[in-house]
Every structure is written in C-alpha cells, then in structure tokens.
PyMOL Python script that loads the backbone (N, CA, C, O; Angstrom):
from pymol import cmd

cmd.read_pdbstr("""\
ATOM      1  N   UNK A   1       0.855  -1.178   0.000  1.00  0.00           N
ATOM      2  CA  UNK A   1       0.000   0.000   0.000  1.00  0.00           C
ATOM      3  C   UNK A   1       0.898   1.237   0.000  1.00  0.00           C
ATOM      4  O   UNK A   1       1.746   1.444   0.868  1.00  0.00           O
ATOM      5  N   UNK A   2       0.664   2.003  -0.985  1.00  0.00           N
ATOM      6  CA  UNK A   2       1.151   3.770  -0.941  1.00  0.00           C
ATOM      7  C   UNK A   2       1.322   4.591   0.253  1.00  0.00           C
ATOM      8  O   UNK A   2       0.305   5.018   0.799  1.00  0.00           O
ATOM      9  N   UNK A   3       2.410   4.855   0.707  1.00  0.00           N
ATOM     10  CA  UNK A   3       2.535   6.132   1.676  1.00  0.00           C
ATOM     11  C   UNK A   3       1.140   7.171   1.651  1.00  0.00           C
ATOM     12  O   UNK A   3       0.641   7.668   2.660  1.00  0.00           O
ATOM     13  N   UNK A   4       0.857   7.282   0.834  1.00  0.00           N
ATOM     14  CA  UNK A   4      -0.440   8.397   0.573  1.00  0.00           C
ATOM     15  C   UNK A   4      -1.984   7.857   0.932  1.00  0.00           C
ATOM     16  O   UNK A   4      -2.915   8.439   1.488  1.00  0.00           O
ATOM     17  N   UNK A   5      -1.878   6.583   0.417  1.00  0.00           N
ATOM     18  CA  UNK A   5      -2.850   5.529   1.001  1.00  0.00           C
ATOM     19  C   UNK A   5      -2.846   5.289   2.462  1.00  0.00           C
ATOM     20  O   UNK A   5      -3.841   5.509   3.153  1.00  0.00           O
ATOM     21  N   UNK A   6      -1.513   4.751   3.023  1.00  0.00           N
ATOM     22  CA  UNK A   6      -2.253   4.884   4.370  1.00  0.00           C
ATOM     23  C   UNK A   6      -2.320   5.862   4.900  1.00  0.00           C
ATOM     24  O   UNK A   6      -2.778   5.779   6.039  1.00  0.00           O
ATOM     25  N   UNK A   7      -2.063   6.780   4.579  1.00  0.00           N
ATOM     26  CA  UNK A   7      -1.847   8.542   5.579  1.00  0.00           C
ATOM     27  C   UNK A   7      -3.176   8.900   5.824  1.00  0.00           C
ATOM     28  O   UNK A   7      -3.707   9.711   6.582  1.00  0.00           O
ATOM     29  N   UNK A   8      -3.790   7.687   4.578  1.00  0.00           N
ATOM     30  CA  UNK A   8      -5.681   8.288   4.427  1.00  0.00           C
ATOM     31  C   UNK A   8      -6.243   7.671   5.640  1.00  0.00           C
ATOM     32  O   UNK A   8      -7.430   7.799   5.943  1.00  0.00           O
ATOM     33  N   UNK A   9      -5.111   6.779   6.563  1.00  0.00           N
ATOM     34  CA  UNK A   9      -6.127   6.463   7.687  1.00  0.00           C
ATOM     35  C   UNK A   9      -6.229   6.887   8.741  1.00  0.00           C
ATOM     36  O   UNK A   9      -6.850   6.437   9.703  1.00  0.00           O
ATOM     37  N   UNK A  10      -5.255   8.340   8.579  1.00  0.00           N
ATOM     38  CA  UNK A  10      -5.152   8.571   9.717  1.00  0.00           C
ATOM     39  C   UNK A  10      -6.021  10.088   9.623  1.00  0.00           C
ATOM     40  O   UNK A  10      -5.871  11.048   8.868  1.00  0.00           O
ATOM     41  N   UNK A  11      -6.875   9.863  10.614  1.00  0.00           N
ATOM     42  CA  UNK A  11      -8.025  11.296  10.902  1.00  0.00           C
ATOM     43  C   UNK A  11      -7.811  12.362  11.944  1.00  0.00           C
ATOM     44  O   UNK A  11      -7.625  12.170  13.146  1.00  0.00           O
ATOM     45  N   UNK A  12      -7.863  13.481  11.327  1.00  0.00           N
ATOM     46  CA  UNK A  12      -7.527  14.358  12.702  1.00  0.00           C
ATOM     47  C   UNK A  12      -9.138  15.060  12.969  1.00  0.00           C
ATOM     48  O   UNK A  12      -9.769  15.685  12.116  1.00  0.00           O
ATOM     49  N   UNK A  13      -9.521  14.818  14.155  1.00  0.00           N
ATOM     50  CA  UNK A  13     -10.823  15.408  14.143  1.00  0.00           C
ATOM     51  C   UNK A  13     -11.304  16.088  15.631  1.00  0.00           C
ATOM     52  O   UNK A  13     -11.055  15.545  16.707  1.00  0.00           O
ATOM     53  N   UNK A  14     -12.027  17.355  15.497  1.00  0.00           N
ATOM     54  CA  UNK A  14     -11.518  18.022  17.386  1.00  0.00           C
ATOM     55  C   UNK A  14     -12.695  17.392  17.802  1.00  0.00           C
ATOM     56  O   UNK A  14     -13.043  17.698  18.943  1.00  0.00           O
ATOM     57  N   UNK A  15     -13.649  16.329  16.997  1.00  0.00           N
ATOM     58  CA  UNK A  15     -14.389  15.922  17.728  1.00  0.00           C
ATOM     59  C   UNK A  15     -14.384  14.803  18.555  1.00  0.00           C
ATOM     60  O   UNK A  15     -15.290  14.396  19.282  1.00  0.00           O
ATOM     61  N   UNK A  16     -12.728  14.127  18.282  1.00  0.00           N
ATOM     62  CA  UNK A  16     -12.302  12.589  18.642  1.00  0.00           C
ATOM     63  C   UNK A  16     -10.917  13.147  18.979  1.00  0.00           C
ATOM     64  O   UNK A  16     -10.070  13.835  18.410  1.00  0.00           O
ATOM     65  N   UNK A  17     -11.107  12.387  20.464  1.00  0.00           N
ATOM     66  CA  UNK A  17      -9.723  12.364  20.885  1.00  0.00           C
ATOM     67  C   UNK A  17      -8.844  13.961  21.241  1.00  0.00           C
ATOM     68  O   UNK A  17      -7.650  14.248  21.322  1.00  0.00           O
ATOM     69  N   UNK A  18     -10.346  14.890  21.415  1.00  0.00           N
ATOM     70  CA  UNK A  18      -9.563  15.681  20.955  1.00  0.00           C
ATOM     71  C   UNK A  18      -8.303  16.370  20.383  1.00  0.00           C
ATOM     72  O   UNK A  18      -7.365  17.000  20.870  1.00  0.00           O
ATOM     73  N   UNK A  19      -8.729  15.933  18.978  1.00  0.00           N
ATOM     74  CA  UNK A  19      -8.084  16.516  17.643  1.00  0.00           C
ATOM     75  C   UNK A  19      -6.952  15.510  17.265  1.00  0.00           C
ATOM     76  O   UNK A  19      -6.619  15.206  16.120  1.00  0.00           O
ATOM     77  N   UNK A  20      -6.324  14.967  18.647  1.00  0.00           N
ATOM     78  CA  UNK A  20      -5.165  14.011  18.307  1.00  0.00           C
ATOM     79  C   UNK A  20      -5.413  13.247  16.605  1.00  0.00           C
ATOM     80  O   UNK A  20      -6.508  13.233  16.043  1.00  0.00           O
ATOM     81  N   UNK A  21      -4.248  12.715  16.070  1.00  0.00           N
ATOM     82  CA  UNK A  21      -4.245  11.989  14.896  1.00  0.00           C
ATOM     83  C   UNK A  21      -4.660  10.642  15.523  1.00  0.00           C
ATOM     84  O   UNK A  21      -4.219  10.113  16.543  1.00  0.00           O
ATOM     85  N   UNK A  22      -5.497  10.266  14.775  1.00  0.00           N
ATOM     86  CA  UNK A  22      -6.526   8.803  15.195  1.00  0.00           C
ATOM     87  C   UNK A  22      -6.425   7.692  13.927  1.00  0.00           C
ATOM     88  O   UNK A  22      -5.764   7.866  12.903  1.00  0.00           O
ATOM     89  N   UNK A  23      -7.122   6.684  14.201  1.00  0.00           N
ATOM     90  CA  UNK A  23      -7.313   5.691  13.338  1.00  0.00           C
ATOM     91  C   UNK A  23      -8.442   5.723  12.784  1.00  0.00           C
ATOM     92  O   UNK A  23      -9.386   5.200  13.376  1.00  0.00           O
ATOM     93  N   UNK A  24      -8.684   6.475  11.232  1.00  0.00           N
ATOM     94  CA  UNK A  24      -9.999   6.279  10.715  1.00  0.00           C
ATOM     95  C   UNK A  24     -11.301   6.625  11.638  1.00  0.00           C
ATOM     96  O   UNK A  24     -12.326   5.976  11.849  1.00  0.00           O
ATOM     97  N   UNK A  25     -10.844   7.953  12.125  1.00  0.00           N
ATOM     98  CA  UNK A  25     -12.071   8.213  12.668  1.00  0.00           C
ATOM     99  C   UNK A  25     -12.293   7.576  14.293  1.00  0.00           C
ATOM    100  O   UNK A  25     -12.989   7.997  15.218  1.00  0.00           O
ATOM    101  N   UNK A  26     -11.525   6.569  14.207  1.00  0.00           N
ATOM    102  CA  UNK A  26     -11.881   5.643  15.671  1.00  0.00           C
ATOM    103  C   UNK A  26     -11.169   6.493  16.662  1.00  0.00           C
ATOM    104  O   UNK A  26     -10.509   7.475  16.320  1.00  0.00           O
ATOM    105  N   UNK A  27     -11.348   6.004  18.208  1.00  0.00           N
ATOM    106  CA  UNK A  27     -10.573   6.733  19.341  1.00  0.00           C
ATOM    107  C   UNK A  27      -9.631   5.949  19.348  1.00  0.00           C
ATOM    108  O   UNK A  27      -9.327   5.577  20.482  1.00  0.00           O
ATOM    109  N   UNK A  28      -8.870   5.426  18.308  1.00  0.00           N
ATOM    110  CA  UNK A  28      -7.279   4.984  18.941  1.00  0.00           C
ATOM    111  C   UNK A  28      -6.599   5.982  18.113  1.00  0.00           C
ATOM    112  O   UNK A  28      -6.550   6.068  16.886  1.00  0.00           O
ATOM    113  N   UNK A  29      -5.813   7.106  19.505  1.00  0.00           N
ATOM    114  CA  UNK A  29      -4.590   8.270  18.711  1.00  0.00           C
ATOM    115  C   UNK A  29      -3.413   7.072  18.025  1.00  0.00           C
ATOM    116  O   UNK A  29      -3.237   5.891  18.325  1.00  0.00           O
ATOM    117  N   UNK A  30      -3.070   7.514  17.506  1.00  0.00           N
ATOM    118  CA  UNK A  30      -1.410   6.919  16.672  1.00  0.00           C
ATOM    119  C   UNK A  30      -0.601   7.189  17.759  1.00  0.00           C
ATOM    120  O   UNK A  30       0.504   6.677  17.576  1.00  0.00           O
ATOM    121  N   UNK A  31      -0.682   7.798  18.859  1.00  0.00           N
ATOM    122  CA  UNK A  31       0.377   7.710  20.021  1.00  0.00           C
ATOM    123  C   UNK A  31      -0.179   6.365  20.929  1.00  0.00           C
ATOM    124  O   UNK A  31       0.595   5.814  21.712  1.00  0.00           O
ATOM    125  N   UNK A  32      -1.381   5.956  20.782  1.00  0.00           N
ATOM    126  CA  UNK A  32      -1.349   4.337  21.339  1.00  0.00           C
ATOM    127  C   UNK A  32      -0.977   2.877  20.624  1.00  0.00           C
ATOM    128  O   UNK A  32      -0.722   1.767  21.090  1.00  0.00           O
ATOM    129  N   UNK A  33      -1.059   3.351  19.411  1.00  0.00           N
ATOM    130  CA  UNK A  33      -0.796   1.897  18.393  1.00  0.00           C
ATOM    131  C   UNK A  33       1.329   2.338  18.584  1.00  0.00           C
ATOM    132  O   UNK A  33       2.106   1.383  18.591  1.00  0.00           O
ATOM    133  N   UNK A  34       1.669   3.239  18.660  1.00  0.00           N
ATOM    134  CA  UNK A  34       2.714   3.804  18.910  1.00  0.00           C
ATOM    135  C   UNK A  34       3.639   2.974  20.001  1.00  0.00           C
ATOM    136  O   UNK A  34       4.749   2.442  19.994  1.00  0.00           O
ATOM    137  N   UNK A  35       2.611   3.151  20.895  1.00  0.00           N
ATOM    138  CA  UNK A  35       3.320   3.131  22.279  1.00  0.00           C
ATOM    139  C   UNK A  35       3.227   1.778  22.611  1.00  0.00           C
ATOM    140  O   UNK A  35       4.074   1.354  23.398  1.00  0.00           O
ATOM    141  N   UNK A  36       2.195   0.835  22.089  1.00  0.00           N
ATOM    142  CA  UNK A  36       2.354  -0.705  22.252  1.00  0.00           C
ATOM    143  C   UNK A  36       3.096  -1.213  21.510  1.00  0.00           C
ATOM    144  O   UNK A  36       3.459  -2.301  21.958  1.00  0.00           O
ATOM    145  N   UNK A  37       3.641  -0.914  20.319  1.00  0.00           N
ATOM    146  CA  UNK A  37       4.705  -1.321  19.623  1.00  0.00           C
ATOM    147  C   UNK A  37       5.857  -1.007  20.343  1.00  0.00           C
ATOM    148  O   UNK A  37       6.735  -1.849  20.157  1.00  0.00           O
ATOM    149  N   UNK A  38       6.298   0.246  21.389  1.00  0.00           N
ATOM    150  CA  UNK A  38       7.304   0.753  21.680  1.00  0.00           C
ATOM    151  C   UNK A  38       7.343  -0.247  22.934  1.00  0.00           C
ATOM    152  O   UNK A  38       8.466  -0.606  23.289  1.00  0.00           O
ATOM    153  N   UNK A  39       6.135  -0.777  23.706  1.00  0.00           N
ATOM    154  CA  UNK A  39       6.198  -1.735  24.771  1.00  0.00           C
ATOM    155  C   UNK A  39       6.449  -3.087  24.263  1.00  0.00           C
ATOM    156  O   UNK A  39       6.509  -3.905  25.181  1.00  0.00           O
ATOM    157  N   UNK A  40       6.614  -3.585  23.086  1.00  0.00           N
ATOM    158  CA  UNK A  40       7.267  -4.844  22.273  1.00  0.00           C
ATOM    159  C   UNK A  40       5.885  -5.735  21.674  1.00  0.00           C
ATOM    160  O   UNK A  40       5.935  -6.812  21.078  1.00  0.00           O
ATOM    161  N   UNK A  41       4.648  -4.939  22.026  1.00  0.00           N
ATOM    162  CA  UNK A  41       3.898  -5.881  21.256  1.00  0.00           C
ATOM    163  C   UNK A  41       4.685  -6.296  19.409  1.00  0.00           C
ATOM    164  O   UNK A  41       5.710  -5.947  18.823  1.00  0.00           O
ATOM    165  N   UNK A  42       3.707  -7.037  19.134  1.00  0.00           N
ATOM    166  CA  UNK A  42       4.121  -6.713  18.306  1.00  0.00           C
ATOM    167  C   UNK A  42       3.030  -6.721  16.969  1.00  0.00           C
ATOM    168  O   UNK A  42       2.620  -5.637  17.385  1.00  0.00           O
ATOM    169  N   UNK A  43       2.492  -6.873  16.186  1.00  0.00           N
ATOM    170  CA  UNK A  43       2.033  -6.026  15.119  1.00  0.00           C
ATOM    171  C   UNK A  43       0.666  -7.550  15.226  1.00  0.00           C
ATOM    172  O   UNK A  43      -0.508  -7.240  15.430  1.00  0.00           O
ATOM    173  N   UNK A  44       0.979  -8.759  15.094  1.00  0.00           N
ATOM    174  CA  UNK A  44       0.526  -9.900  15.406  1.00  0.00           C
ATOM    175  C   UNK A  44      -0.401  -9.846  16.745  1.00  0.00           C
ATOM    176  O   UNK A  44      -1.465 -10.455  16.848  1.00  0.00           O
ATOM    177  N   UNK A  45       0.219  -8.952  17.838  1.00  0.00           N
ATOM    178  CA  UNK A  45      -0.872  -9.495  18.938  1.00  0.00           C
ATOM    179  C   UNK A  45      -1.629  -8.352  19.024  1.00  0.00           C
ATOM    180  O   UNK A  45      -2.803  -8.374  19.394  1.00  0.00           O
ATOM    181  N   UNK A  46      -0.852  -7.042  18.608  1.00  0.00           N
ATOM    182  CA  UNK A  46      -2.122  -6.050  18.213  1.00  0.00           C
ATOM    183  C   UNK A  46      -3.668  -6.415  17.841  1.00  0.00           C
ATOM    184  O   UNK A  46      -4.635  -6.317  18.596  1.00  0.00           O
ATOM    185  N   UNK A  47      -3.658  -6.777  16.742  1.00  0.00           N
ATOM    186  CA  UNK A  47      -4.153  -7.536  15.957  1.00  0.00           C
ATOM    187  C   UNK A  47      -5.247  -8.047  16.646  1.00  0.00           C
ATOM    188  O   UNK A  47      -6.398  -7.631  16.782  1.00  0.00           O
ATOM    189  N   UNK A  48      -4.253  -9.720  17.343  1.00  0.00           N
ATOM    190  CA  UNK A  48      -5.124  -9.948  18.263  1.00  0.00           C
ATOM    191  C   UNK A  48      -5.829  -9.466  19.295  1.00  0.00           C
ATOM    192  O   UNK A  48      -6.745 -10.223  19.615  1.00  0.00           O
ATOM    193  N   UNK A  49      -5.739  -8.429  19.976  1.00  0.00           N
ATOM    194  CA  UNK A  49      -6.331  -8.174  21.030  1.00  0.00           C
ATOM    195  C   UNK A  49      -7.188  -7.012  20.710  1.00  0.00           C
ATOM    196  O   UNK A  49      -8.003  -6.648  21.557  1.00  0.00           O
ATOM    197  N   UNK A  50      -7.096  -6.396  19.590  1.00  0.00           N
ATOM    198  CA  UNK A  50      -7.828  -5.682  18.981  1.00  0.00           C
ATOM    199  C   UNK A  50      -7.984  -5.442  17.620  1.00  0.00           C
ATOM    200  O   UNK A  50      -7.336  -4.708  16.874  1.00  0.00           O
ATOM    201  N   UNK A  51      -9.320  -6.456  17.319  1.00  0.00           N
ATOM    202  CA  UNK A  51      -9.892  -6.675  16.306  1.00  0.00           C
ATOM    203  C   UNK A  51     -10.265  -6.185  14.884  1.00  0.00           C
ATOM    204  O   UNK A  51     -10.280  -6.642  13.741  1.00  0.00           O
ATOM    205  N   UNK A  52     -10.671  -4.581  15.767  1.00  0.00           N
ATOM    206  CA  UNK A  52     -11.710  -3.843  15.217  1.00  0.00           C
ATOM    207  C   UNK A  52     -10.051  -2.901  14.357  1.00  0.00           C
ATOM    208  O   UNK A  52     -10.274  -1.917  13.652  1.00  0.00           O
ATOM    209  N   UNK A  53      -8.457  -3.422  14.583  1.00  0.00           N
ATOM    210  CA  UNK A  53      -7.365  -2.766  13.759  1.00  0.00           C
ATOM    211  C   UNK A  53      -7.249  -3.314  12.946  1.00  0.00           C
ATOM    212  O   UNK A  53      -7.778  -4.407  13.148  1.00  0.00           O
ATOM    213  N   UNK A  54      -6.734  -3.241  11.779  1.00  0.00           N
ATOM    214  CA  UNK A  54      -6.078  -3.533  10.559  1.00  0.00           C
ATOM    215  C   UNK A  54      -4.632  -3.101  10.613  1.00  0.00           C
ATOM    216  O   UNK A  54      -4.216  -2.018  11.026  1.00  0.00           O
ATOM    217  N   UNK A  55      -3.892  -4.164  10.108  1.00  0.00           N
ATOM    218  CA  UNK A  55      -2.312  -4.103   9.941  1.00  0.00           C
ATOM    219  C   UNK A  55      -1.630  -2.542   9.008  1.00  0.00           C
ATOM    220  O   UNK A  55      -0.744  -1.701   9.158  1.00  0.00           O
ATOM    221  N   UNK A  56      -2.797  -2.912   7.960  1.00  0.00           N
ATOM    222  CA  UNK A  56      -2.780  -0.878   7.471  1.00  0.00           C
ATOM    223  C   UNK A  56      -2.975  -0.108   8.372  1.00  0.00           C
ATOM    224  O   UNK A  56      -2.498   0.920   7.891  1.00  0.00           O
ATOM    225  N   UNK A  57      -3.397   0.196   9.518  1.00  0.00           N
ATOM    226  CA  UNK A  57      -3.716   0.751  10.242  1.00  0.00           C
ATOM    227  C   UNK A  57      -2.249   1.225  11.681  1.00  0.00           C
ATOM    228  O   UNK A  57      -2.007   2.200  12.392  1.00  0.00           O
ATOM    229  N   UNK A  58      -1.686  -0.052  11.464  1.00  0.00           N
ATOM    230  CA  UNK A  58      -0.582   0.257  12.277  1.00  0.00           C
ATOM    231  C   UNK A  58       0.641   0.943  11.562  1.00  0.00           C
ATOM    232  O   UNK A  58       1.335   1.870  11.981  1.00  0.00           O
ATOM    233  N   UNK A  59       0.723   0.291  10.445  1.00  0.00           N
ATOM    234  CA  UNK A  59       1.703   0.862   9.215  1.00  0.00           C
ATOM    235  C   UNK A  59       1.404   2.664   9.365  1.00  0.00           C
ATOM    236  O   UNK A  59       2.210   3.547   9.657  1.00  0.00           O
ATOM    237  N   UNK A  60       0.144   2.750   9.088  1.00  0.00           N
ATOM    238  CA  UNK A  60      -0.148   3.839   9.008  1.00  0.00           C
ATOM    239  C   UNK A  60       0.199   4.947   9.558  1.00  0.00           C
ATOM    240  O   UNK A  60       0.319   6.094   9.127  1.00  0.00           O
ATOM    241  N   UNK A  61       0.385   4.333  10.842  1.00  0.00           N
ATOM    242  CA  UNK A  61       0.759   5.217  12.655  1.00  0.00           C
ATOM    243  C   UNK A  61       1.964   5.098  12.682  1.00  0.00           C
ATOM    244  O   UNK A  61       2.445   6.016  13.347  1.00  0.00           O
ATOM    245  N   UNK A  62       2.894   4.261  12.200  1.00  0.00           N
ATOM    246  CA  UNK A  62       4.475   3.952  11.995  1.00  0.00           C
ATOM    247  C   UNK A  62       4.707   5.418  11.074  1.00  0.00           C
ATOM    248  O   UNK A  62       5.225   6.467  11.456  1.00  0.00           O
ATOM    249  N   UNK A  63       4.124   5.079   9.726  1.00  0.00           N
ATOM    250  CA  UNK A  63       4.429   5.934   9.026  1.00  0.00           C
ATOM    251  C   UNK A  63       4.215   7.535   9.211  1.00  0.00           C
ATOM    252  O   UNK A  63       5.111   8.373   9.111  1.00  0.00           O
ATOM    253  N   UNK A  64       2.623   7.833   9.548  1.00  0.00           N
ATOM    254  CA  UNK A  64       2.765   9.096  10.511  1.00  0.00           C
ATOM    255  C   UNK A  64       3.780   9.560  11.284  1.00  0.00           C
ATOM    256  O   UNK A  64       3.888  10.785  11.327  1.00  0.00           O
ATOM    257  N   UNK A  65       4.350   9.078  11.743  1.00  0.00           N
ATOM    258  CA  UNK A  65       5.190   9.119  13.595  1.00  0.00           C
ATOM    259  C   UNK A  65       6.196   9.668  12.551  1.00  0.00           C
ATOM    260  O   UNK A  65       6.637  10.813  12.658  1.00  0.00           O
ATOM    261  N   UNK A  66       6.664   8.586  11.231  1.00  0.00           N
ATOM    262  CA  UNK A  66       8.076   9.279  10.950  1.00  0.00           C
ATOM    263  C   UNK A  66       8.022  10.277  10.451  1.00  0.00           C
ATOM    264  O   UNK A  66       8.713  11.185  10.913  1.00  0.00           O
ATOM    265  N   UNK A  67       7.165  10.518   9.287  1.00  0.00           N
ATOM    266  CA  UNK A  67       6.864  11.955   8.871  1.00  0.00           C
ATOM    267  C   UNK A  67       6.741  12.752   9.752  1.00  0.00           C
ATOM    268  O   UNK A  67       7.448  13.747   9.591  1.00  0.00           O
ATOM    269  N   UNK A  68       5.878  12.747  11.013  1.00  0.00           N
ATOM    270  CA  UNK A  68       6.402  13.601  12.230  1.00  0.00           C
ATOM    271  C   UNK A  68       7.317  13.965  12.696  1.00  0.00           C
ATOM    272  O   UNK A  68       7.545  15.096  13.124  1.00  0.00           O
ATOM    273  N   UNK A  69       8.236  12.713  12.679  1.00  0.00           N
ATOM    274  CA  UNK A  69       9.327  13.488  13.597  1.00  0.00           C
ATOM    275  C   UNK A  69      10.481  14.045  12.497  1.00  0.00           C
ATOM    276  O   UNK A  69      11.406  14.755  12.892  1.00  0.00           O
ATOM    277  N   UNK A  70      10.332  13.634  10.994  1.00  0.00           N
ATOM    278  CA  UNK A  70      11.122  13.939   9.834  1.00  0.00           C
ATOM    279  C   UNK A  70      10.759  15.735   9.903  1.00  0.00           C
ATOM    280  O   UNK A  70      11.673  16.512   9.627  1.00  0.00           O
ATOM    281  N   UNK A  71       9.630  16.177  10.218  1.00  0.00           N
ATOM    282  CA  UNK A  71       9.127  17.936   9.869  1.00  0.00           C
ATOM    283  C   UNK A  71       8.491  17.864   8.764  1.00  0.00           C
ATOM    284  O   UNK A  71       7.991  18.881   8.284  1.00  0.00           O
ATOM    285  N   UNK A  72       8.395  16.734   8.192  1.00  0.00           N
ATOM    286  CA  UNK A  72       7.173  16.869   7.162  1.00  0.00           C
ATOM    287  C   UNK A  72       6.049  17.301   7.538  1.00  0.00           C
ATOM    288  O   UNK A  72       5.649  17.098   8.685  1.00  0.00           O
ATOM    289  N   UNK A  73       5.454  17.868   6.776  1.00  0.00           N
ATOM    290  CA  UNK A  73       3.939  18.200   6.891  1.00  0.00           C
ATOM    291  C   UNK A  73       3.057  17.143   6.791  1.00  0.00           C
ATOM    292  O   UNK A  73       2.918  16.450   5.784  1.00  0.00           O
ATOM    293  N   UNK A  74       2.293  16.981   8.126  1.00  0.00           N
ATOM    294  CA  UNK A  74       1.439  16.063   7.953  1.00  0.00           C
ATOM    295  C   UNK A  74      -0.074  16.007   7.984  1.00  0.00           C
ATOM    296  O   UNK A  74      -0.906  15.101   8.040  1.00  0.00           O
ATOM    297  N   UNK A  75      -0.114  17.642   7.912  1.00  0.00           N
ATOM    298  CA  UNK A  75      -2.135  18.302   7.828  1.00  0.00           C
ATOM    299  C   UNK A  75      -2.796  17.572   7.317  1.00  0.00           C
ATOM    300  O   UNK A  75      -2.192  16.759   6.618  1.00  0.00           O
ATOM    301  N   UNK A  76      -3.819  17.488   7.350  1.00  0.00           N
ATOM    302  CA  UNK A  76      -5.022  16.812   6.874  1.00  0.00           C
ATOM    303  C   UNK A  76      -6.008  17.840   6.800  1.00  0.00           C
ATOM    304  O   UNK A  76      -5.972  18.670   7.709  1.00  0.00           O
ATOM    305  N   UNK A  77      -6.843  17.964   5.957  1.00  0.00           N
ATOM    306  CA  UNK A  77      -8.497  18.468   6.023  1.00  0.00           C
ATOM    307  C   UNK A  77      -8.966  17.193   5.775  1.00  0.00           C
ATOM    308  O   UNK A  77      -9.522  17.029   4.689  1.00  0.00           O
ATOM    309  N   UNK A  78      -8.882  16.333   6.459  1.00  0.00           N
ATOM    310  CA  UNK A  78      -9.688  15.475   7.347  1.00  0.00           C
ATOM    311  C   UNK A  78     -10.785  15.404   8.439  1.00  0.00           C
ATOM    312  O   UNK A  78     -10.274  15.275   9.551  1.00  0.00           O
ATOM    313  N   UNK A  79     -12.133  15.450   8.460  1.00  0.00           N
ATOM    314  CA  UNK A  79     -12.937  15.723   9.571  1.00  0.00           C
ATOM    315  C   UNK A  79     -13.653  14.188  10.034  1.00  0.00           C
ATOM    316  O   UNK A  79     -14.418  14.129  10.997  1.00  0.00           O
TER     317      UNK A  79
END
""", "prot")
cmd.dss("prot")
cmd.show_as("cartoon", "prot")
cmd.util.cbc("prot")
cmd.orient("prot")
C-alpha cells in the first residue's frame, strides 16, 4: 500500500480524541498503536487483542510518527 494511502487512515478530528491523529475516525490516537509497539507488542498481537485494527492501520501510525518526527507536513483536512 502507498505512503499516501495509508496517511488516508489517519483522521484528525476536534471531535475525537480531541483533535489528536486517530485511526480512521476511531478513538485509537497513533500515540497508542505507537506506544504498544514501543512496549514490544508486536504487530501480530495487536491484531489480536484488537480486532476492530487492521495491519494498514498500524503501518499507518508507523508511518505518521516518521513523517512527524522527519518535519514533514502532515495536515489533513480530514474531519
């Protein structure tokens, strides 16, 4: 899947999470799919323990994070 493709999953919305970057709209910020990878889950038990993710979905938050911390621009008019 395209860098541009998954970037599409990530939603910024002040009505969720307030505003944080999320998953498609859902209340998981990209600083929690983040931070369980950073605690050694790993992409497999994600997965498992939460269903309602897609493996695009973690990619997605990987890929966010780096463009973040690269200074890329990562705006969305996303609602």
């Amino acid at each position: 899947m395209a860098t541009t493709n998954l970037l599409e999953r990530i939603t910024i919305n002040p009505e969720i999470c307030h505003g944080k970057p999320c998953i498609r709209n859902m209340r998981w910020p990209v600083e929690v799919i983040i931070d369980m990878l950073g605690s050694e889950m790993s992409i497999h038990e994600i997965l498992e323990d939460h269903p309602e993710l897609e493996k695009e979905d973690i990619l997605a938050s990987l890929n966010f994070a780096k463009l973040y911390m690269s200074g890329i621009s990562v705006n969305q008019d996303v609602a």
